[in-house]
N, C-alpha and C positions, 0 to 999 in steps of 0.2 A: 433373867431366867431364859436359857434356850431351849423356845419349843420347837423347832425342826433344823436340820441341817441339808446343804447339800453335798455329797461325795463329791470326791474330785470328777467324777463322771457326773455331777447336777441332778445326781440321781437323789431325791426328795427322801429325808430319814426319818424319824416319829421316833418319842421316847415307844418300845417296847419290840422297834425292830432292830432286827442283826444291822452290826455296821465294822468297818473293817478296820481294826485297832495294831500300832507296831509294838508290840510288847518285847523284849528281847530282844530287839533290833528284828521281829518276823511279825509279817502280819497274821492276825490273830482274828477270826469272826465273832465277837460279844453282841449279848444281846443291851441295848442302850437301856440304862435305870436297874435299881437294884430292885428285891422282892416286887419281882415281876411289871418291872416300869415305873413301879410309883415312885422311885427315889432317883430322878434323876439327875440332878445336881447336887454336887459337895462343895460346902465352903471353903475355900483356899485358910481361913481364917482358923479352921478347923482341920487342916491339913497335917499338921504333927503332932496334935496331940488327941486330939480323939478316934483321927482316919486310920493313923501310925497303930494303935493300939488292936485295932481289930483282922493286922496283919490284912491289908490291904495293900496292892501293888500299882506302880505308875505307869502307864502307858501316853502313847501320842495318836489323838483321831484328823488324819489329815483331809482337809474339805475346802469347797471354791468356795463355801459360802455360810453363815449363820445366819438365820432370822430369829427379832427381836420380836413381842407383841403376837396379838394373832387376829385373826379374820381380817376386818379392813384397816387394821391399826399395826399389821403386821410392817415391818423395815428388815430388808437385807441390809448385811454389813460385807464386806469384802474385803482385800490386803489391798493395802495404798495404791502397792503396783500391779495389783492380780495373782500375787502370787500364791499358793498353796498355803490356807492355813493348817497351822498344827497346835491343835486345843489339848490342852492336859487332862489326862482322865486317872479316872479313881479306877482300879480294874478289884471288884471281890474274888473269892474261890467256885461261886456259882458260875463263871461264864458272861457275868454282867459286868455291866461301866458305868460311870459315871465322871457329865462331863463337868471340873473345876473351876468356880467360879470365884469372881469378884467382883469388887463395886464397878461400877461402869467409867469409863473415861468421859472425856467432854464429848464424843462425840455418840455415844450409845446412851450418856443418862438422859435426854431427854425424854426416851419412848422407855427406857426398864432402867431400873438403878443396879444391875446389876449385870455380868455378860461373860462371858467363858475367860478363862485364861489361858492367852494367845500366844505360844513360845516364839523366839525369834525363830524366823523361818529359815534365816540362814548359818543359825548354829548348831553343829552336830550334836544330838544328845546318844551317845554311845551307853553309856552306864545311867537313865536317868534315879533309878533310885539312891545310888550312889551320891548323885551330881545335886539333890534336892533333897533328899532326906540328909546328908551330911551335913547341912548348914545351921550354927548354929540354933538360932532359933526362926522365929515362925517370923518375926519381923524380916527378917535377912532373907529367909524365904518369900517371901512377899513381895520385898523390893526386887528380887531379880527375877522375878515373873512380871512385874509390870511391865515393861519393856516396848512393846508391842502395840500400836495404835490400827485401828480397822479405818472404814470409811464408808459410807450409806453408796452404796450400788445402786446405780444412775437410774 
């Protein structure tokens, strides 16, 4: 479960603030969690057939940094090489997002069994609802979002 992010400026984000989403290929300012912050993660698992159903749309939240846990138990995660992550979110018709998750990899399940879904950084996604809602099913969705490994920030 992601309780804070940081923009690619490190700039510290909280489920219930604005934060700056590429929807259509344009960035977009949502406000993070749905009915007003309390819904802030969606299950990847739950991605095509209950998120799909409520005409929900995909965007990409690009950030230096996620943090796992919270107060003294908190862990940053960061891209292998530092690169620009880009987490999948749930975008509703309210102006909200939500960021998409999954079970954690080996290096995030120790602190949450759980951690965003990290697209490859260095694949265009031009059309993504196109490119993820077309796939068969939610298995085949699934596997190609895992893709993506973080790294506990020094």
């Amino acid at each position: 479960m992601c309780y804070q992010i940081k923009s690619k400026t490190s700039k510290i984000i909280v489920p219930g603030q604005v934060a700056q989403i590429i929807y259509n290929n344009q960035p977009t300012n949502l406000i993070w969690g749905f009915v007003n912050g309390k819904i802030y993660n969606a299950r990847v698992e739950n991605l095509k057939d209950t998120w799909r159903k409520i005409n929900s749309n995909l965007g990409i939240l690009e950030i230096s940094s996620f943090i796992e846990g919270r107060d003294n138990n908190a862990t940053e995660f960061i891209g292998q090489n530092g690169e620009i992550l880009k987490l999948l979110c749930l975008i509703n018709n309210n102006n909200e997002f939500s960021i998409v998750t999954r079970n954690s990899n080996t290096v995030v399940k120790d602190i949450h069994p759980r951690q965003p879904v990290i697209l490859n950084p260095y694949e265009k996604y031009v059309d993504l609802q196109s490119q993820l809602f077309s796939l068969s099913n939610t298995k085949d969705l699934i596997e190609k979002l895992f893709t993506y490994q973080v790294k506990q920030a020094a």
